[in-house]
GULOVO-171099 format. One line per field, with one value per atom (N, C-alpha, C): atom name; x, y, z. Coordinates in steps of 0.001 Angstrom, whole numbers. Example, Ala and Ser with C-alpha at 12.3 -4.5 7.8 and 13.67 -1.06 7.14 Angstrom:
<atoms>
at = [N,CA,C,N,CA,C] $
east = [13190,12300,13200,12850,13670,12900] $
north = [-5690,-4500,-3300,-2250,-1060,30] $
up = [7800,7800,7800,7080,7140,7870] $
</atoms>
This chain:
<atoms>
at = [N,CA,C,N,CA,C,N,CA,C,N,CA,C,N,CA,C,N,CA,C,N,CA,C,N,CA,C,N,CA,C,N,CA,C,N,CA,C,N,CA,C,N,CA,C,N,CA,C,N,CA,C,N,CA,C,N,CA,C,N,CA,C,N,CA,C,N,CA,C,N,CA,C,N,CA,C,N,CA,C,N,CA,C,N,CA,C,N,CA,C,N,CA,C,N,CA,C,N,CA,C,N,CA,C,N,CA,C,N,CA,C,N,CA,C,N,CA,C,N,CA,C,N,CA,C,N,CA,C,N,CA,C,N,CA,C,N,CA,C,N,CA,C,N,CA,C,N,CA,C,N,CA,C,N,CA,C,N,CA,C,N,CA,C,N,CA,C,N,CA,C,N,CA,C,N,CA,C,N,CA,C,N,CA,C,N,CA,C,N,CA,C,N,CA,C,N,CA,C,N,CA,C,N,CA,C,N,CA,C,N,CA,C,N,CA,C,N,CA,C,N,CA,C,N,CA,C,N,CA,C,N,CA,C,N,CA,C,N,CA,C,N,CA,C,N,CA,C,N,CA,C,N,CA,C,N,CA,C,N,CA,C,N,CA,C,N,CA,C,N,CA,C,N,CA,C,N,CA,C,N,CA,C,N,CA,C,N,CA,C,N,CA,C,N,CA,C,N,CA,C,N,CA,C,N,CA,C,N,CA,C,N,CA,C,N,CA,C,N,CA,C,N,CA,C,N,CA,C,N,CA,C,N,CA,C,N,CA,C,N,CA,C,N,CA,C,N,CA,C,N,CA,C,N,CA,C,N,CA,C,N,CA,C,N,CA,C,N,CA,C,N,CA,C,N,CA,C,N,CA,C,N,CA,C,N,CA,C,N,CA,C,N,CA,C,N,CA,C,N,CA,C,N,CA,C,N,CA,C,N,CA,C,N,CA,C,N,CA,C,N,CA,C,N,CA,C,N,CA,C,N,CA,C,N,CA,C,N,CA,C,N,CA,C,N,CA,C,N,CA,C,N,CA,C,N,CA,C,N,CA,C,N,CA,C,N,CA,C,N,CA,C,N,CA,C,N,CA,C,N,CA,C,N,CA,C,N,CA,C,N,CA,C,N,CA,C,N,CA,C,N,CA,C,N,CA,C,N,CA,C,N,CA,C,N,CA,C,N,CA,C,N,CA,C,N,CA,C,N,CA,C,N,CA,C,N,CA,C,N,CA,C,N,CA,C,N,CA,C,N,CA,C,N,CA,C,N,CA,C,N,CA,C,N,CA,C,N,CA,C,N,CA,C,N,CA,C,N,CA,C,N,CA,C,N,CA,C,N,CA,C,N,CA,C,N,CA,C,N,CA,C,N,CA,C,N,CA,C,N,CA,C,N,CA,C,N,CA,C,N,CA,C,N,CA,C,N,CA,C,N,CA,C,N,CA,C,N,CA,C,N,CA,C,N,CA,C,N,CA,C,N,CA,C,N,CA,C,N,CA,C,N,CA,C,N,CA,C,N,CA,C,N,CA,C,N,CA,C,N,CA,C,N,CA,C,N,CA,C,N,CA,C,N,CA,C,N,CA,C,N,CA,C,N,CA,C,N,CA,C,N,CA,C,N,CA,C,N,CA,C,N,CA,C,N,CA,C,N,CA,C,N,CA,C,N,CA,C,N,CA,C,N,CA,C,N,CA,C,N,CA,C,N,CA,C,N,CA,C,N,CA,C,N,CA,C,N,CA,C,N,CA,C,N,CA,C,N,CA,C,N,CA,C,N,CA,C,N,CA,C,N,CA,C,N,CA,C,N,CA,C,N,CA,C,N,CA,C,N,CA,C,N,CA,C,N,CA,C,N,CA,C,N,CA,C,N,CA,C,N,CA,C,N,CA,C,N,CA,C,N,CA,C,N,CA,C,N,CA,C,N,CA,C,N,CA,C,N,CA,C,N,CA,C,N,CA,C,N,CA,C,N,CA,C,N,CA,C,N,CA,C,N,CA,C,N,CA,C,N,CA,C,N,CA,C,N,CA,C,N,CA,C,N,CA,C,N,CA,C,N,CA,C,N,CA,C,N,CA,C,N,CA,C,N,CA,C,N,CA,C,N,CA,C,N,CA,C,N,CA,C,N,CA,C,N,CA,C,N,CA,C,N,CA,C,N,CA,C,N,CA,C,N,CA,C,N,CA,C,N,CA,C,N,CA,C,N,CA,C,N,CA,C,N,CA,C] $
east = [138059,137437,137007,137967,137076,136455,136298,134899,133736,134049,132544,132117,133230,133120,132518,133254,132099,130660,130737,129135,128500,128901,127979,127917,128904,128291,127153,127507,126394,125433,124979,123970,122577,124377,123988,123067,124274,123832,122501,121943,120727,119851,119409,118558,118694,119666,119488,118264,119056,118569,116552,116285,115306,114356,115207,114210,113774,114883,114515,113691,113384,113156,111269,111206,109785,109399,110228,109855,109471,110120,110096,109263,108792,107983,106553,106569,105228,104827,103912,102810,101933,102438,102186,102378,103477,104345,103908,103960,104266,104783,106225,107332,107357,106622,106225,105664,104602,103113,103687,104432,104939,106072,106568,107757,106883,105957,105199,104278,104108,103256,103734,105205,106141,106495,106827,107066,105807,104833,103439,103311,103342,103509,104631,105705,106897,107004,105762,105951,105000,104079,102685,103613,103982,105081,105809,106421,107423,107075,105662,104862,103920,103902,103327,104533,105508,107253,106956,106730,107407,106396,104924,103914,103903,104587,104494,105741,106732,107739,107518,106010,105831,104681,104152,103557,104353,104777,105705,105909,104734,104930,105412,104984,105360,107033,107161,108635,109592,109206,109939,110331,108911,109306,109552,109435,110483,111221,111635,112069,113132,114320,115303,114851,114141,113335,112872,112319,111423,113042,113933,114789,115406,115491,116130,114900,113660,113122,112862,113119,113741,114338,115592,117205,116603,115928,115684,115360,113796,113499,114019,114855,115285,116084,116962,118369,117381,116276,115387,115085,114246,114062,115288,115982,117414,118026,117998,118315,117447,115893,115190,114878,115241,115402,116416,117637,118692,118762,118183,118315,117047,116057,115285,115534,117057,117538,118052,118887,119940,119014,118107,116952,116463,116176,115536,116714,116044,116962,117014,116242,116113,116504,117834,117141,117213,117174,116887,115720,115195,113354,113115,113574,112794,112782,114132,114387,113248,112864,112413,110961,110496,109297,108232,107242,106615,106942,106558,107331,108556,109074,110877,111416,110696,110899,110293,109295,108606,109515,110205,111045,112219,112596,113990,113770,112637,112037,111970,111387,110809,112818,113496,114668,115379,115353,115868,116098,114666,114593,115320,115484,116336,117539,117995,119850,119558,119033,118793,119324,118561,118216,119831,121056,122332,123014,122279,123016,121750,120305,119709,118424,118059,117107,115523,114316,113162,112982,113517,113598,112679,112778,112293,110655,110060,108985,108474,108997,108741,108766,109355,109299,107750,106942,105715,105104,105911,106039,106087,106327,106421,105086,104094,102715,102108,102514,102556,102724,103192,104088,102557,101865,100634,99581,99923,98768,99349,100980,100955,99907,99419,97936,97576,96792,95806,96699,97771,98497,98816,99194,99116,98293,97302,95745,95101,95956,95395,94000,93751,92205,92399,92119,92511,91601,90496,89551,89623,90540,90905,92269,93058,94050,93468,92361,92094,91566,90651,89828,90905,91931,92848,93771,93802,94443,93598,92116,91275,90667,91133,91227,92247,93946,94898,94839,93887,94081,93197,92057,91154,91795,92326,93740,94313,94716,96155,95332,94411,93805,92938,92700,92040,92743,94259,94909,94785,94994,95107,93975,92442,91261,91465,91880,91917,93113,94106,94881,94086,93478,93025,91353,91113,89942,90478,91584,92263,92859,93467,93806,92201,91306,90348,89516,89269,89230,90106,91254,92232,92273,91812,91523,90024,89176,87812,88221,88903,89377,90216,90801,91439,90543,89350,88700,88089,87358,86341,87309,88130,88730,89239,89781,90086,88495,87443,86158,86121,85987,85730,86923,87554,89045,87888,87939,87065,86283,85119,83775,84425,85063,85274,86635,87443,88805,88588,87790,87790,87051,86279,85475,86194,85857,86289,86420,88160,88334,87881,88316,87867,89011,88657,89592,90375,89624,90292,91577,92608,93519,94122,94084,94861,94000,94889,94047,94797,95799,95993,95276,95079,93647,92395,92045,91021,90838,92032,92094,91319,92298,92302,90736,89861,88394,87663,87704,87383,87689,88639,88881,88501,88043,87454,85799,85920,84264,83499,84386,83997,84166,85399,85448,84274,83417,82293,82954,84248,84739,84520,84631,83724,84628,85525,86281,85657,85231,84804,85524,86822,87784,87954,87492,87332,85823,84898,83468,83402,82068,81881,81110,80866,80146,79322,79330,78599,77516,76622,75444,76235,77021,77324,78345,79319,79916,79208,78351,77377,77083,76144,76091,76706,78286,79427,79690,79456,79887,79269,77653,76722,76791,77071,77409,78526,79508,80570,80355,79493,79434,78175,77368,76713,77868,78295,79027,79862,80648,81252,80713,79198,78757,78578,78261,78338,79812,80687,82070,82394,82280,82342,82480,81372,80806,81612,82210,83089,84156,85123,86312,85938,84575,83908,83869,83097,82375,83600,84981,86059,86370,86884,87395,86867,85286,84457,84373,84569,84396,85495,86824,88055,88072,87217,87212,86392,85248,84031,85315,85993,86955,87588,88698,89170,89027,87994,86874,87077,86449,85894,87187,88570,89226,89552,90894,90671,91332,90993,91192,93081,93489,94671,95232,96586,96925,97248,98042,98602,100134,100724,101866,102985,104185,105169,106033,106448,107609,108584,109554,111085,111827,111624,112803,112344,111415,111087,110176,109576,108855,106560,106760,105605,104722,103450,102321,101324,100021,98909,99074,99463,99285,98505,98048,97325,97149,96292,97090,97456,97718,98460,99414,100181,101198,102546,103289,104532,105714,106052,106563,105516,107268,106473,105693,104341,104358,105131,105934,106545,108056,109037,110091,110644,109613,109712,110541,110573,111186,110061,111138,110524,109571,108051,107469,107678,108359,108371,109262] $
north = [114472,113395,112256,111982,110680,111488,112733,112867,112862,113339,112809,111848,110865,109775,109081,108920,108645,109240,110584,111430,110030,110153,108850,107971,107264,105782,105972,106841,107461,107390,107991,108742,107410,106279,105126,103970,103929,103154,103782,104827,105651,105239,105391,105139,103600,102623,100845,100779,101160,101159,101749,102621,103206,101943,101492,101044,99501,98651,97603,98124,99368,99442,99741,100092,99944,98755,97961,96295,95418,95961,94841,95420,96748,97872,97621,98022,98345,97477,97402,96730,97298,98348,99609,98789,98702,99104,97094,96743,95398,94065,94939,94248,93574,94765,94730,94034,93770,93333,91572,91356,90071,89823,90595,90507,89379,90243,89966,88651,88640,87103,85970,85982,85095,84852,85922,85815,85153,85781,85028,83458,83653,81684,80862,81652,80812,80921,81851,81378,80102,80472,79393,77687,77825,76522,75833,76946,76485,76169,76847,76503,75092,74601,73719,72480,73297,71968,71924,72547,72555,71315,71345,71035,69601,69602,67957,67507,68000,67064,67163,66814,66138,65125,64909,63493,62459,61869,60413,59989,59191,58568,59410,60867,61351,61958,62048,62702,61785,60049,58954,58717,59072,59045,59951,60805,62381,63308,62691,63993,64456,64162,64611,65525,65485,66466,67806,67595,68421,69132,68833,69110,70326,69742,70892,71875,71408,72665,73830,73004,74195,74795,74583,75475,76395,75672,76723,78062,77454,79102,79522,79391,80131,80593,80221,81096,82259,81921,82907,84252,83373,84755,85392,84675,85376,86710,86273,87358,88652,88124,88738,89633,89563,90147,91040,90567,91276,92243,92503,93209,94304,94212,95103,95927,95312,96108,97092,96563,97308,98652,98733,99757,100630,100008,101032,102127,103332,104410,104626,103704,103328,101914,101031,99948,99389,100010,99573,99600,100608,100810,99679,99338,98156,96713,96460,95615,94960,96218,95962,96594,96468,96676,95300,95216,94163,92983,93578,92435,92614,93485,93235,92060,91924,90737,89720,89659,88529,88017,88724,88089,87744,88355,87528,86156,86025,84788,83754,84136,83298,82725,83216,82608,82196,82255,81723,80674,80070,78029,77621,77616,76826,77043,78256,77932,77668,77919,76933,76103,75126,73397,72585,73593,73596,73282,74173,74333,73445,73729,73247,72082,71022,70127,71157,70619,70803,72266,73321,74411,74637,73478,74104,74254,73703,73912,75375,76038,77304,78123,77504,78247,78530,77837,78382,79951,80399,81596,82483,81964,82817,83116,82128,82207,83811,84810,85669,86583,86189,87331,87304,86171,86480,87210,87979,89625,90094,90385,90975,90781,90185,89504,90885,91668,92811,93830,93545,95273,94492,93608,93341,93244,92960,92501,93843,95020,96285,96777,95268,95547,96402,97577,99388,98754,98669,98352,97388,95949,95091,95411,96792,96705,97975,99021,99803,98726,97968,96996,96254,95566,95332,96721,97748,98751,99362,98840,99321,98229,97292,96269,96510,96524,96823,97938,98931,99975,100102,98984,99092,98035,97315,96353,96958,97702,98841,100004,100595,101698,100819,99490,98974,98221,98353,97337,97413,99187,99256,98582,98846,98543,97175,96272,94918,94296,94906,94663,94647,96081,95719,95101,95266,93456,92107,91999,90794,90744,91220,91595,91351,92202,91963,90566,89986,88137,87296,87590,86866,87087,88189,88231,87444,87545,87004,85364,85032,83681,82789,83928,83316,83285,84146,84043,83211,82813,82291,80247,80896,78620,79064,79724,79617,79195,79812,79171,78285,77394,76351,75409,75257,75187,74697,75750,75842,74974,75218,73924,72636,72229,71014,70444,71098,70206,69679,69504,68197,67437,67346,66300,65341,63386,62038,62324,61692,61568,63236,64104,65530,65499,66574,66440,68221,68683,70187,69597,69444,68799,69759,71036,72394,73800,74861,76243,76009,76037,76195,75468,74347,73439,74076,74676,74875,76253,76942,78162,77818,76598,76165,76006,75481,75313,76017,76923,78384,79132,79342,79659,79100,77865,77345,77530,77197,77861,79103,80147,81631,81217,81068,81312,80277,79436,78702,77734,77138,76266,74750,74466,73519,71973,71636,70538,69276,69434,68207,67131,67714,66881,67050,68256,68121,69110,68100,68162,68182,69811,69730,69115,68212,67123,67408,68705,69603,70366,70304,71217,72793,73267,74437,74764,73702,74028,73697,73180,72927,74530,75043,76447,77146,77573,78583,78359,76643,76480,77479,77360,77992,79412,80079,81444,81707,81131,81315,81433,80655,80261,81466,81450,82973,84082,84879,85648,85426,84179,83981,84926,84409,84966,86420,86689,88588,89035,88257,88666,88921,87624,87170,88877,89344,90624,91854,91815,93354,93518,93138,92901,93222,92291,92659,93716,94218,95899,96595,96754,97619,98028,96442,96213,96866,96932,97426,98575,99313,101035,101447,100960,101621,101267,100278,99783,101050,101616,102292,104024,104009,105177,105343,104346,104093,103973,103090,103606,105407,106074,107332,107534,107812,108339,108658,109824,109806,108626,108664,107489,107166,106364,105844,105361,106091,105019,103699,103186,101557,101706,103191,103492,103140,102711,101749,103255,102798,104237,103908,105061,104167,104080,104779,104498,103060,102929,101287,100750,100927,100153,100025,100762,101018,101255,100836,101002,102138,102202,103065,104257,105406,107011,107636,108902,109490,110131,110538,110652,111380,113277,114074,113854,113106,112980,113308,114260,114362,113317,113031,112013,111205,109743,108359,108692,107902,107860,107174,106332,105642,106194,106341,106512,108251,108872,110363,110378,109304,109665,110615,111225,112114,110951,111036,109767,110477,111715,112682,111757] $
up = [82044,81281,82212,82674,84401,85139,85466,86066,85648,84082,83382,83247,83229,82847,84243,85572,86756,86767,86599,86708,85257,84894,83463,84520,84543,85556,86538,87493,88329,87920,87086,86246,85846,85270,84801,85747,86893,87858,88507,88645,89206,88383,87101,86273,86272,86510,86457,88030,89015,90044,89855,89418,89525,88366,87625,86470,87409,87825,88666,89977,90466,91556,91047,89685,89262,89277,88869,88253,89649,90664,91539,92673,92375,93613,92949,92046,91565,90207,90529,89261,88456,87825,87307,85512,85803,83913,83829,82660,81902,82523,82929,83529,85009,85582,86990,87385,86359,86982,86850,85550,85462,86447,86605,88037,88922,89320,90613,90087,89093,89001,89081,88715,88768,89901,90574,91792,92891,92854,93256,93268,92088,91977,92070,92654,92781,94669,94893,96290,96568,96249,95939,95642,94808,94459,95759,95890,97219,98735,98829,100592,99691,98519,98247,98513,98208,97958,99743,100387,101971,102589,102524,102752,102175,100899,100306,101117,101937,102055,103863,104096,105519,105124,103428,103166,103184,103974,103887,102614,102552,101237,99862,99980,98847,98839,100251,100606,99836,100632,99973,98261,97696,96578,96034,95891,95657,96567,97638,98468,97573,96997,96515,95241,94820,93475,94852,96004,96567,97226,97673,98194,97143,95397,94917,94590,94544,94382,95241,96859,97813,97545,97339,97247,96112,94988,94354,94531,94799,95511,96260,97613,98136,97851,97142,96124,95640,94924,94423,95292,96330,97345,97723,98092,98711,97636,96420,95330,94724,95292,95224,96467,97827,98729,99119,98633,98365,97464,96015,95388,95696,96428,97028,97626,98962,99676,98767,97782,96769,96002,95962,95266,95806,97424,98313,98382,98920,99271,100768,101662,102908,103674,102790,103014,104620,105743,106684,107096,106422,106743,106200,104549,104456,104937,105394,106432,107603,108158,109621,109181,107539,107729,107307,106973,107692,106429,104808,103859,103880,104528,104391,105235,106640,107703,107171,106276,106046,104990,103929,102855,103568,104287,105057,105481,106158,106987,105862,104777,103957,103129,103321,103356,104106,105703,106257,106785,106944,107332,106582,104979,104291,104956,105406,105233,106740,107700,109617,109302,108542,108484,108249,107647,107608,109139,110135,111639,112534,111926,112721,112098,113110,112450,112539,112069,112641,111718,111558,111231,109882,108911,107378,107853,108456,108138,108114,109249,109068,107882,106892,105717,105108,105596,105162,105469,106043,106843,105346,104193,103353,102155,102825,102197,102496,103246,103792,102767,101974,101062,99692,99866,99005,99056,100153,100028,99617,98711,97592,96155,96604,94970,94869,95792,96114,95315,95480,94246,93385,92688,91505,90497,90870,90331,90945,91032,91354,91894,93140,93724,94732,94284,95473,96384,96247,97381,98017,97534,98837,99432,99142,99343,100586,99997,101396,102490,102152,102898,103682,103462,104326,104872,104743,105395,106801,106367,106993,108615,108278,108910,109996,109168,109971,110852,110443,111552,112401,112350,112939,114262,114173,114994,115568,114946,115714,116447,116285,116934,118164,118110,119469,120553,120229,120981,121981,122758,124179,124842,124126,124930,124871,123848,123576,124802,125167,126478,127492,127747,128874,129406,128085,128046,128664,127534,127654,129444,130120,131800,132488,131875,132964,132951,131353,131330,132182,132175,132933,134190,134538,136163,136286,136166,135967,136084,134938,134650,136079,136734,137829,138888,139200,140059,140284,139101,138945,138932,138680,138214,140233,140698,141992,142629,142809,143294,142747,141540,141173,142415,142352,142864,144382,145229,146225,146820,145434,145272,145267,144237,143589,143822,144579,145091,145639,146948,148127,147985,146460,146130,145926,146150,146205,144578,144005,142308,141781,141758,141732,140582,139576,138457,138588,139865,139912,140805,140718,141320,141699,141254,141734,140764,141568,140558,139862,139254,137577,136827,136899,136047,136739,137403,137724,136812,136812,136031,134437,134076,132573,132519,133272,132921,133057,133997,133673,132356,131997,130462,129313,129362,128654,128712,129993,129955,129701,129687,129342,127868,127286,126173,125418,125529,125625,124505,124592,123905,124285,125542,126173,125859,125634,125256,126293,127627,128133,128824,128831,129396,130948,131234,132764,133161,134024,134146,135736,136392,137830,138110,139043,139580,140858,141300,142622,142212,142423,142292,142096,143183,143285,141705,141608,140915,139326,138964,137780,137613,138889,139301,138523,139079,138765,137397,136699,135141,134030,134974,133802,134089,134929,134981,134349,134257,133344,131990,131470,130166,129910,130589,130412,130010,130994,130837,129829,129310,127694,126754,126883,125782,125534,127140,126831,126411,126851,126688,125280,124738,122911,122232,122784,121839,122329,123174,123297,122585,122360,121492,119679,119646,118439,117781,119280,119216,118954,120068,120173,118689,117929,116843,115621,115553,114554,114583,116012,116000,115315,115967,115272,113781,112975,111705,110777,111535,111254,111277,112206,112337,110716,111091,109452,108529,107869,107080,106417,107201,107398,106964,107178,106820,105031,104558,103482,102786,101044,100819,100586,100244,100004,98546,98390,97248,97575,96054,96150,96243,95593,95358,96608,96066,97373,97792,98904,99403,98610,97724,97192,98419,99369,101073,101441,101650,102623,102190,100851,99874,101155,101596,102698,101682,101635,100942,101617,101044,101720,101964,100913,101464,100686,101649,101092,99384,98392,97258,97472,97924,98000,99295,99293,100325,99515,100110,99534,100573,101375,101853,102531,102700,103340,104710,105024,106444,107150,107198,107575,107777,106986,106984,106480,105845,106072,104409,103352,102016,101278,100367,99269,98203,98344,97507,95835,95650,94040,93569] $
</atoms>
């Protein structure tokens, strides 16, 4: 009779677990979709509470109202992060996956600010959590359109490294000649290569701030070749970024459906497990 009676609880606790793990995964059923709206705007609320309590004047006259509507939410998130873990059947995947780190974060400045000063602001860190909008408001196509994005990021990094290495070599060359030209000039503002570096980088990147100007024919010279080459530069990274976008794209399409192991979005529709964490998605 108590083993049936555990196999019931089991049974019980599996089906509680599965029914919250709809409500708070997916925006499918009634419940869900209001889960998540509430939740939506109670983050919206709270990077608004964080943001009003660096207006002085408004801190002064309400900080103590803005103070409990912190604790609020974060008691909120905290229970709401916690009981996510409690649902997943992975919850370390969901931990260390990208809204699992972002909901931790988005609770943690509040309890810092206990051990440490300076800390809350970071809580805006949890505005992050509002590209959940795209599955609630079930826009598949801004939810591929940002998948398509992300992989167009992730499939160009290496070339985007070693872009980024060969600017920075360029960048040193080129602020070291400046360096060259314009150090032994009378009042010279290249006072060394690392500032000489810094205006070089500025000058490719054709940002141009103006705070430090060459005063040598030669080095006027080397400015405008720099700032040439900016501009051819501008466009490779572009290009990299858009091919691997044009890749992804092309691929097949994606659901909205969450992993139950680590709550991972974007698989194929016939996928029988996660890409991510390898759960049964049946």
């Amino acid at each position: 009779m108590s083993k049936e009676k555990n196999e019931s609880e089991l049974r019980s606790r599996s089906g509680l677990k599965q029914k919250v793990w709809e409500i708070i995964f997916e925006a499918e059923t009634p419940m869900g979709k209001a889960f998540d709206v509430i939740l939506l705007w109670s983050i919206f609320f709270s990077v608004l509470a964080v943001m009003l309590e660096t207006v002085v004047p408004f801190q002064l006259k309400h900080g103590a109202l803005l103070n409990i509507a912190e604790w609020f939410f974060t008691i909120f998130f905290t229970i709401e992060y916690l009981t996510r873990l409690w649902v997943s059947r992975r919850p370390l995947k969901y931990a260390t996956s990208f809204f699992g780190i972002i909901d931790l974060l988005s609770c943690l400045p509040t309890y810092l600010t206990l051990l440490f000063t300076g800390t809350h602001g970071f809580a805006v860190i949890r505005i992050l959590r509002l590209l959940r909008i795209f599955r609630v408001l079930k826009m598949v196509n801004h939810v591929r359109g940002a998948q398509v994005i992300a992989t167009g990021l992730r499939k160009s990094k290496e070339k985007i490294t070693v872009f980024f290495f060969a600017v920075l070599i360029f960048s040193v060359i080129a602020g070291t000649l400046m360096f060259l030209v314009e150090g032994d000039e009378p009042h010279t503002q290249f006072t060394s290569i690392p500032v000489s570096i810094y205006y070089a980088i500025v000058s490719i990147s054709t940002v141009g701030y103006g705070d430090i100007t060459a005063t040598t024919d030669l080095g006027r010279f080397l400015t405008t070749l720099m700032i040439l080459a900016g501009y051819a530069i501008i466009a490779v990274p572009t290009g990299i970024v858009s091919s691997a976008m044009v890749n992804a794209e092309n691929q097949p399409d994606e659901t909205s459906d969450a992993c139950p192991g680590c709550g991972v979005h974007g698989h194929l529709a016939d996928a029988k497990f996660c890409r991510k964490c390898g759960e049964d998605l049946d």
